[in-house]
C-alpha positions in Angstrom: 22.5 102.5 83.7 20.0 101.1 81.5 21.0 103.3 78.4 25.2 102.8 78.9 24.6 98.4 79.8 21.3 97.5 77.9 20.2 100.0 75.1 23.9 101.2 73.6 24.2 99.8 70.3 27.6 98.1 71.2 26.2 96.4 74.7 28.7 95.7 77.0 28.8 92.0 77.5 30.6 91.9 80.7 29.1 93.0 83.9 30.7 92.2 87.5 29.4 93.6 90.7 30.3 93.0 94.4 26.6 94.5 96.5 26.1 95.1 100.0 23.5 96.1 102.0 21.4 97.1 98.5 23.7 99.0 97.2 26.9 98.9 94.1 30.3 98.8 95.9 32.4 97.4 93.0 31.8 96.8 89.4 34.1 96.3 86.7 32.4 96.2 83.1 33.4 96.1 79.7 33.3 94.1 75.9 35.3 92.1 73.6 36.7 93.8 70.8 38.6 93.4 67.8 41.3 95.1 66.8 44.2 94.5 64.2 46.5 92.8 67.4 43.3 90.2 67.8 41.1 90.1 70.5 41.1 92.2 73.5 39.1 92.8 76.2 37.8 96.7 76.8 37.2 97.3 80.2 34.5 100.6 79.8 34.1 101.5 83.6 35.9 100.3 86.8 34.2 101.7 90.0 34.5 100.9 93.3 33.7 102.5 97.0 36.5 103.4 99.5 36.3 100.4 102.2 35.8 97.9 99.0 39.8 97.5 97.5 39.9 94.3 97.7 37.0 93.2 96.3 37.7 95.3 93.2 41.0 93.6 93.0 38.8 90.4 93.2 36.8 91.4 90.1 40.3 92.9 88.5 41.2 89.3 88.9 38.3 87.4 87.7 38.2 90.2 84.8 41.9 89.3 83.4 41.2 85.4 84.0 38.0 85.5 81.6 39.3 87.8 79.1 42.4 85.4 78.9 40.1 82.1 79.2 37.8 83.4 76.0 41.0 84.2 74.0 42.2 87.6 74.3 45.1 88.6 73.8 44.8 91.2 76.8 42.8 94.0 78.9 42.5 97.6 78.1 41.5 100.6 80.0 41.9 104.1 80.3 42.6 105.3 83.7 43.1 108.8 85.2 46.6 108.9 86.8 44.8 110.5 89.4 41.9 108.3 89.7 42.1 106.1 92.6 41.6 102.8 90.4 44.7 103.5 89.1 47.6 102.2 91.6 45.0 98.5 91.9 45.2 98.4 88.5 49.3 98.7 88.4 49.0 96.0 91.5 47.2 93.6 89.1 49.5 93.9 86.1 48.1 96.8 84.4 50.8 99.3 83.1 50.6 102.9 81.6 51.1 102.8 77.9 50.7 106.7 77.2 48.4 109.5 77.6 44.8 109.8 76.1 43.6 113.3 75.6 40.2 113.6 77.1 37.7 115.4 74.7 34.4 116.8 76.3 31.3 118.0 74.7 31.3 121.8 75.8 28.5 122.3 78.1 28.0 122.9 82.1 29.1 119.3 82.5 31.8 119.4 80.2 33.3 122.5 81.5 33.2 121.4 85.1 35.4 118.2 84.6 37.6 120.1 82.0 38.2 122.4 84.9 39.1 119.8 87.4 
């Protein structure tokens, strides 16, 4: 975590988390960035655990209202059609714009998720 929030070169100014008992149950995190439509708001990773949808949906929320409230023109993310983030994200205004090929390093890793 330190590497992908704190060291990266772009840092990702955004960081929401919902704890309990110790432990990560929702995040949502992401950066401003500018593009040739204006400002936007990148969300980078969107995470929650099975028992926590609504508190992601809380963070969803409070995501879109301070992307809008610091001027962008709207939230991006790229979501698995598969991934269970996906149908809370069409539930809080998200839609599917297109695919995104996925492009892997080829390793162990790589390999594994390629064959998913």
């Amino acid at each position: 975590m330190t590497w992908r929030y704190f060291d990266a070169p772009e840092k990702y100014v955004f960081l929401l988390f919902v704890h309990s008992s110790g432990s990560i149950c929702a995040c949502v995190t992401g950066r401003f960035l500018v593009d040739s439509g204006g400002l936007y708001f990148l969300i980078a990773d969107c995470l929650f655990l099975p028992s926590f949808e609504d508190d992601f949906l809380k963070l969803l929320n409070l995501t879109l209202f301070k992307a809008v409230r610091n001027g962008a023109n709207g939230c991006l993310v790229w979501c698995s059609e598969t991934d269970p983030s996906m149908k809370l994200l069409l539930k809080c205004g998200f839609s599917v714009v297109g695919d995104v090929p996925v492009v892997c390093f080829q390793n162990k890793a790589s390999a594994e998720v390629v064959s998913i």
